[in-house]
C-alpha positions as CSV (number, residue, x, y, z in Angstrom):
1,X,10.2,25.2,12.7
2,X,9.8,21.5,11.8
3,X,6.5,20.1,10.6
4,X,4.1,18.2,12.9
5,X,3.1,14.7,11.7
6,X,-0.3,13.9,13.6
7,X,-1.8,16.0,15.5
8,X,-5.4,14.6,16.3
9,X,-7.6,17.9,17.7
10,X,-7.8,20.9,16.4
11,X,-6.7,22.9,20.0
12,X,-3.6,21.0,20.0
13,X,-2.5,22.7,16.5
14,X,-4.1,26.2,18.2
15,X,-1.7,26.0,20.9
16,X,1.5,25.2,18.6
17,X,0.4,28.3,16.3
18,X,1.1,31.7,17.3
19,X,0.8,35.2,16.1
20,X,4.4,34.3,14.5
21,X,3.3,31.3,12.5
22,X,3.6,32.0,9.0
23,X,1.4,30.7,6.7
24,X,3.4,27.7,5.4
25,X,4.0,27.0,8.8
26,X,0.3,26.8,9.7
27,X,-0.3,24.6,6.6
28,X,2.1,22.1,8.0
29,X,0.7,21.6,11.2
30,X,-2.8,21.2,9.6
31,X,-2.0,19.3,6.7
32,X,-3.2,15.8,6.9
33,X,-0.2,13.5,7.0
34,X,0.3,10.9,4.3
35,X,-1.2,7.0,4.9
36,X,-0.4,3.9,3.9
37,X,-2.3,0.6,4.3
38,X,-0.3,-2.3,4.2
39,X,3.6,-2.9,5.2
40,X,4.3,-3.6,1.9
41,X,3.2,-0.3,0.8
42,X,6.1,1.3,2.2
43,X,9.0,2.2,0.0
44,X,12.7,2.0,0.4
45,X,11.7,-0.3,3.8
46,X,14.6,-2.0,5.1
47,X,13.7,-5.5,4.5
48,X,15.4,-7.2,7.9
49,X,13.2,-4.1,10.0
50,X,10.0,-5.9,7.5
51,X,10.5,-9.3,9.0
52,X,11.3,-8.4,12.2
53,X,7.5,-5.9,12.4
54,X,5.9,-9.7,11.2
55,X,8.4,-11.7,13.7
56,X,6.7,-8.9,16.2
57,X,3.3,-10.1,15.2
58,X,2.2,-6.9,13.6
59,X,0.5,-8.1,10.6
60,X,-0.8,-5.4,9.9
61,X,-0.3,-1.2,10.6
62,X,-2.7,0.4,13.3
63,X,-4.5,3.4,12.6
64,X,-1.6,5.5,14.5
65,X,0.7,3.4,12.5
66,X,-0.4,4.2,9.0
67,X,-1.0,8.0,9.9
68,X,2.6,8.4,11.6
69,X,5.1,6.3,10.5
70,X,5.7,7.9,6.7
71,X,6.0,11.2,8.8
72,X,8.6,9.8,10.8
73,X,10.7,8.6,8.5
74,X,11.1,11.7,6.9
75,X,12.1,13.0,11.2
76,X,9.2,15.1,11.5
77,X,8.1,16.6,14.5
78,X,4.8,15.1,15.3
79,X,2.3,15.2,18.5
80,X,0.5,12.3,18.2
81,X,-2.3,11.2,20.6
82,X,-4.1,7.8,20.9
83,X,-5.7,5.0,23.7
84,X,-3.4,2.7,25.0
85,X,-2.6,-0.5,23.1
86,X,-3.1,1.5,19.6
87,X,0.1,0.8,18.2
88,X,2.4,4.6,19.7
89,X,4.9,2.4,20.4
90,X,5.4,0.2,17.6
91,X,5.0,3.4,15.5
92,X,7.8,5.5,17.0
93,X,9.7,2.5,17.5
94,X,9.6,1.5,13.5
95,X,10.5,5.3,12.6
96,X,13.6,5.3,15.0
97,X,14.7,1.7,13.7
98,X,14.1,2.9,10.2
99,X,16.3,5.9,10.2
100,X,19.2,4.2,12.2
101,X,21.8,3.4,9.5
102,X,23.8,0.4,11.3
103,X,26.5,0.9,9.4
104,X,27.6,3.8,11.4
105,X,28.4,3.4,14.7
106,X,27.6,5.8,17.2
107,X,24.5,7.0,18.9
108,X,21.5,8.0,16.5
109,X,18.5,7.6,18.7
110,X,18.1,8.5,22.1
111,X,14.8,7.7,24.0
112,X,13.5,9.5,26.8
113,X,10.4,8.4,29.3
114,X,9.6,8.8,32.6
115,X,9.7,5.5,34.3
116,X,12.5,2.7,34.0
117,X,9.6,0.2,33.8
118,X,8.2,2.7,30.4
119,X,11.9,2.4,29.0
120,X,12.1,-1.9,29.5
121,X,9.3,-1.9,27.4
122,X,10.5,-0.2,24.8
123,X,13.8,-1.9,24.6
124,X,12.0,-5.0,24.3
125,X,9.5,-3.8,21.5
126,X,12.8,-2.2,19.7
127,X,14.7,-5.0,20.2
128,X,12.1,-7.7,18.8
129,X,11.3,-5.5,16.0
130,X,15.3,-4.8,15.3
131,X,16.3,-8.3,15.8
132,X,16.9,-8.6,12.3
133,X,18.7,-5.8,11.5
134,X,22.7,-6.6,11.7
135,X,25.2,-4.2,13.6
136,X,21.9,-2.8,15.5
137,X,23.1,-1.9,19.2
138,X,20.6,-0.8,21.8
139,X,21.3,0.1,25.7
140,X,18.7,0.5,28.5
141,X,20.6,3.5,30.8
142,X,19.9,3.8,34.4
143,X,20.1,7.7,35.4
């Protein structure tokens, strides 16, 4: 079982755990998740994915941001819950972008969501904050 990231209520961790959880297991999914403050905080940040969060306008990380994002990039599972206009997207979007390695080229993300109008606007807040990063390829696919 993977980790959870962020999980912001205590009956959401309830209903993950189970008579079966062990007890590392149950640490995970409790453990806070690790912060940071500041963009610049972050280590090993791919610097064209830096300039293209500031080309984006995010000066600096949102709450959900700087409790997600480190979880992310080390491809946690996470359940994270916020209001709208928090930051969710920005913050899965930077994990994603930050785990792509653009020297390879084949498929190493793949975004699901509901409506086509859901999935424009995450190509678009992808592709503003990617726009700096060389060799990155992303496709909008209508099923």
């Amino acid at each position: 079982m993977t980790t959870a990231g962020t999980i912001t209520n205590e009956n959401n961790v309830n209903e993950i755990m189970d008579a079966d959880t062990s007890e590392d297991q149950r640490q995970a999914l409790t453990a806070a998740p690790k912060e940071f403050s500041k963009w610049e905080d972050l280590e090993d940040f791919n610097s064209d994915l830096l300039r293209g969060i500031y080309a984006h306008g995010f000066d600096k990380p949102s709450i959900i941001q700087q409790k997600s994002i480190l979880s992310l990039f080390e491809q946690k599972d996470m359940i994270a819950q916020a209001q709208s206009g928090t930051g969710k997207t920005g913050a899965f979007s930077v994990g994603v972008l930050h785990n792509v390695d653009t020297s390879v080229a084949k498929v190493q993300a793949i975004i699901l969501v509901p409506t086509r109008e859901l999935a424009k606007q995450i190509q678009d807040v992808i592709s503003s904050l990617g726009s700096f990063m060389k060799l990155l390829k992303i496709q909008l696919l209508d099923l």
